[in-house]
C-alpha positions as CSV (number, residue, x, y, z in Angstrom):
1,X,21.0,-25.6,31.5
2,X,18.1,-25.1,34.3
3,X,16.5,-21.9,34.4
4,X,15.7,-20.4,37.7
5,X,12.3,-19.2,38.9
6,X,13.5,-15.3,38.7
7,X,15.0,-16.1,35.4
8,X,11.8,-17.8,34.6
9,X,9.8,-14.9,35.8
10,X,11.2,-12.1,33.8
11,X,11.1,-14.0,30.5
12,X,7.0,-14.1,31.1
13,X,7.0,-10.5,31.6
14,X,9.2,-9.9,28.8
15,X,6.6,-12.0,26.6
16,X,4.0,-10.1,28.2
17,X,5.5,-6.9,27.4
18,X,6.2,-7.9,23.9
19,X,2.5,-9.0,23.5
20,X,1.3,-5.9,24.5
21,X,3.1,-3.8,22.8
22,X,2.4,-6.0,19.7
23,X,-0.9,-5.4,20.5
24,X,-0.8,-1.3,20.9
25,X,0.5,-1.3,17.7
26,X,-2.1,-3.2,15.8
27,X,-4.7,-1.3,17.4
28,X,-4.0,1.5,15.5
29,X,-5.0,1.0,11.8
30,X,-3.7,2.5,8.7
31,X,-6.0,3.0,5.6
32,X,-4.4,2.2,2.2
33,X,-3.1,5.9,1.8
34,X,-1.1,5.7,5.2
35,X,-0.2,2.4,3.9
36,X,1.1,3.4,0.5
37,X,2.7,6.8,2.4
38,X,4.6,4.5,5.0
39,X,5.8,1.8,2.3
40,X,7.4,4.6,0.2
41,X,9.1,5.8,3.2
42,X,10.8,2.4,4.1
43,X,11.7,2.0,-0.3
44,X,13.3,5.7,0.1
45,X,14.9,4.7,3.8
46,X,12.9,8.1,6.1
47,X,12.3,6.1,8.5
48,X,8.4,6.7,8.5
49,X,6.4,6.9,11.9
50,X,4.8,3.7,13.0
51,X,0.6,3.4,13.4
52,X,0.9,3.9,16.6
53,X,2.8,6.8,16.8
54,X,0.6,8.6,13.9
55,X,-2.5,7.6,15.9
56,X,-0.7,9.4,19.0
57,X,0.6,12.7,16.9
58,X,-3.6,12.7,15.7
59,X,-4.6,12.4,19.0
60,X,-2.6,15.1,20.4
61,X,-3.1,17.3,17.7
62,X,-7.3,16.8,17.8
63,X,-7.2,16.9,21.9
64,X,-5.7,20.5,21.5
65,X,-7.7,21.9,18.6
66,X,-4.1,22.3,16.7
67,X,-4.8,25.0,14.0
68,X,-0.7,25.7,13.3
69,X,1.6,22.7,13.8
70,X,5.5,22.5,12.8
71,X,7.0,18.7,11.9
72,X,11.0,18.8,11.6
73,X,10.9,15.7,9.3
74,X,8.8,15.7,6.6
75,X,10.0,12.1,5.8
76,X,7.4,10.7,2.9
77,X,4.2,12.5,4.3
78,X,3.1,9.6,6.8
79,X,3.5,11.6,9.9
80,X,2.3,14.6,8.3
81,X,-1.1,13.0,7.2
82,X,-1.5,11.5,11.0
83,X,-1.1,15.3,11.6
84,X,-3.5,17.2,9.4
85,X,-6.3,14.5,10.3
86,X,-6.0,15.5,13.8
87,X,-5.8,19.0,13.2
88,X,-8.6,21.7,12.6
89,X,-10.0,22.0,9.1
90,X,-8.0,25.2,7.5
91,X,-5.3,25.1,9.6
92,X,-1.6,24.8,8.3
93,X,1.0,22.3,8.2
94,X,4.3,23.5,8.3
95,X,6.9,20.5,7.5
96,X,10.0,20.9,7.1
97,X,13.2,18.6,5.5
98,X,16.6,18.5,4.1
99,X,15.6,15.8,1.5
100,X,13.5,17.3,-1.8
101,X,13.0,13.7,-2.9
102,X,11.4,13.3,0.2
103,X,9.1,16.1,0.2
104,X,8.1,15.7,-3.0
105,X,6.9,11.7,-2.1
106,X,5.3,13.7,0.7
107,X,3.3,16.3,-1.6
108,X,1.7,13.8,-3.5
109,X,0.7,11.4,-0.2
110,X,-1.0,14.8,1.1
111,X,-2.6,15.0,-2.1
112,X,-3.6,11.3,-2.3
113,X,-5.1,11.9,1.4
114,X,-7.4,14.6,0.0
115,X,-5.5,17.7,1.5
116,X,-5.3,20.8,-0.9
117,X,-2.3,22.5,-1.3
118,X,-2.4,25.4,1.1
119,X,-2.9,22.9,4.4
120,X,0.6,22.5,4.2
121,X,3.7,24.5,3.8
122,X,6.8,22.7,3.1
123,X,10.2,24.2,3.6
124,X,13.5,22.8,2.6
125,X,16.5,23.1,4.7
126,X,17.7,22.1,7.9
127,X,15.4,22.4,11.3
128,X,17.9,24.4,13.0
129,X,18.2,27.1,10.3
130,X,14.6,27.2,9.1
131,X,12.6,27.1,13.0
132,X,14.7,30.8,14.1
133,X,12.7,31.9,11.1
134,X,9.6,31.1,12.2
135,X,7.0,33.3,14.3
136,X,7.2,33.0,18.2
137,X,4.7,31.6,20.3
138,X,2.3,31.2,17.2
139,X,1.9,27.1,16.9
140,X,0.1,24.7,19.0
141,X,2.3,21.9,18.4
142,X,5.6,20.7,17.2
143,X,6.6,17.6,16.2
144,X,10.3,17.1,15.7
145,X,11.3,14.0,13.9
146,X,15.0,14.4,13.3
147,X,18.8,13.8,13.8
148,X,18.5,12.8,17.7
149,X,21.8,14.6,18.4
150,X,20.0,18.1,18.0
151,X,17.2,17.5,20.2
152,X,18.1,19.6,23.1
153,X,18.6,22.6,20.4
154,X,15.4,21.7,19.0
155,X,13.5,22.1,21.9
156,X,14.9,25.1,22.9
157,X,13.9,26.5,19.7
158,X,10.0,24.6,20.1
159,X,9.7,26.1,23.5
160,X,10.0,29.5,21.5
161,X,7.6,28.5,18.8
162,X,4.3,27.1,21.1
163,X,2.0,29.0,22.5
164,X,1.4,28.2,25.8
165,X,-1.0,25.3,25.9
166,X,1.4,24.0,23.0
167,X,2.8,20.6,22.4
168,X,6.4,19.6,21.7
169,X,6.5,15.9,20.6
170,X,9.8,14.1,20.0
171,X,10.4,10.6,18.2
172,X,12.6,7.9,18.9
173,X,12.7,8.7,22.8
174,X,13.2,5.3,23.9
175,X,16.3,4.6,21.5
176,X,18.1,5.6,24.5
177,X,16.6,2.9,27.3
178,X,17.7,0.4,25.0
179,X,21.7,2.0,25.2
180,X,24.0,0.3,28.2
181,X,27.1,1.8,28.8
182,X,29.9,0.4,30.7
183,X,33.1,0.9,31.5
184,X,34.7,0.3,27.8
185,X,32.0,2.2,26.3
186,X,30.0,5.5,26.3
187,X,26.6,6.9,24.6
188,X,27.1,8.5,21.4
189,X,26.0,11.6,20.9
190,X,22.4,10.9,19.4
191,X,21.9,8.7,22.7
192,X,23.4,10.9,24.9
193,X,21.4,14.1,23.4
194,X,17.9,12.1,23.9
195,X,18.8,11.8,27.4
196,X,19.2,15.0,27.6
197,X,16.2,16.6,26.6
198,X,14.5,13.8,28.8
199,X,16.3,15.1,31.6
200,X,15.5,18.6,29.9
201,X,11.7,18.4,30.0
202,X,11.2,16.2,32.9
203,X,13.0,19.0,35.2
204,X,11.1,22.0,33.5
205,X,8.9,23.2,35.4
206,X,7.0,25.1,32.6
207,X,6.3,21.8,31.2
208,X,4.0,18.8,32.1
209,X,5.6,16.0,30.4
210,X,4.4,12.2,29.5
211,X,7.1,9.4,27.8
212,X,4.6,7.2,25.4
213,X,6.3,3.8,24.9
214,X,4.3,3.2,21.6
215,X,6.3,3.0,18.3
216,X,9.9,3.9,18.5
217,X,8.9,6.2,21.5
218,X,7.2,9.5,21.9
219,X,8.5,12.5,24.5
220,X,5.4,14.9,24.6
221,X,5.1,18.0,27.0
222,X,2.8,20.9,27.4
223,X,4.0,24.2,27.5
224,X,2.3,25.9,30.9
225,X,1.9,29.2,31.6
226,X,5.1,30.8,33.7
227,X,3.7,31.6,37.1
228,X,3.9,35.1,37.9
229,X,6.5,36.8,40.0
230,X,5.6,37.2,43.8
């Protein structure tokens, strides 16, 4: 079968696309404890962050001086080490998860990395019970990392936590491009809810926000200041 020249032209920008993000993603190196945290992750199926998104959370922690950061998905402690290296030295981790297998595979890649005990406060239990818990507007970041069909509630409840300045990061943003619906078929309710809070914090105006296609796909926005009335 002959392959037209548009045909032809969007399968070399597909490969170039691939390459790329191929690329991106071996940019960002792991050492052998991010290695050995990311491996027990996949064995105990958490789903660990990829390089390139840990090298993004870092980044964004570090470019914001995060002192007090919140992850909603402890997973096995990979994300959570990308975290505390960007973060300031004394500050607290605050990770939380409904799995205490996982968080104990966590607790000893924190301690593998070289973090004592008291950079990081793990909580068990669901994000959506734990977070109302939690002090407002006293974290610079937060990171959630969970079941895609609570995002919206989870960033109303982020938006609540950050300071302003703050950053609310969200995995797995792109899992939705990748969704077609048609007329036989319609989103499920993870897809549908990441959609939403894309929708959510591009139409904020309280928030500057920036969609990363690195890793699975990271929805980031900073929490600005609410102009004054007048």
């Amino acid at each position: 079968m002959s392959v037209t020249r548009g045909e032809a032209a969007i399968a070399s920008r597909d490969d170039t696309l691939a390459h790329t993000l191929a690329h991106i993603e071996q940019y960002a190196v792991e050492d052998s404890t991010l290695s050995s945290a990311r491996e027990a992750g996949q064995r105990a199926e958490s789903s660990p962050i990829s390089a390139s998104g840990g090298a993004a959370l870092r980044f964004l922690a570090a470019s914001i001086g995060a002192r007090a950061v919140v992850e909603v998905g402890t997973g096995c402690g990979s994300s959570g080490i990308w975290l505390l290296r960007g973060m300031r030295g004394e500050s607290v981790l605050t990770s939380v998860d409904i799995e205490p297998e996982y968080q104990e595979l966590a607790r000893a890649a924190y301690r593998r990395a070289g973090f004592p005990a008291n950079r990081v406060r793990l909580i068990l239990g669901r994000g959506l019970h734990v977070l109302p818990r939690l002090t407002d507007g006293a974290y610079d970041m937060v990171f959630v990392d969970a079941e895609a069909a609570s995002y919206p509630a989870y960033l109303a409840e982020a938006l609540r936590l950050l300071r302003v300045g703050g950053i609310v990061v969200f995995n797995n943003a792109l899992e939705a491009a990748t969704s077609t619906d048609g007329p036989l078929s319609a989103p499920d309710a993870g897809t549908a809810a990441v959609r939403e809070v894309a929708r959510l914090v591009r139409d904020d105006d309280q928030l500057i926000p920036l969609l990363l296609p690195i890793g699975e796909g990271l929805l980031a926005a900073i929490r600005e200041e609410a102009p004054a009335d007048g």
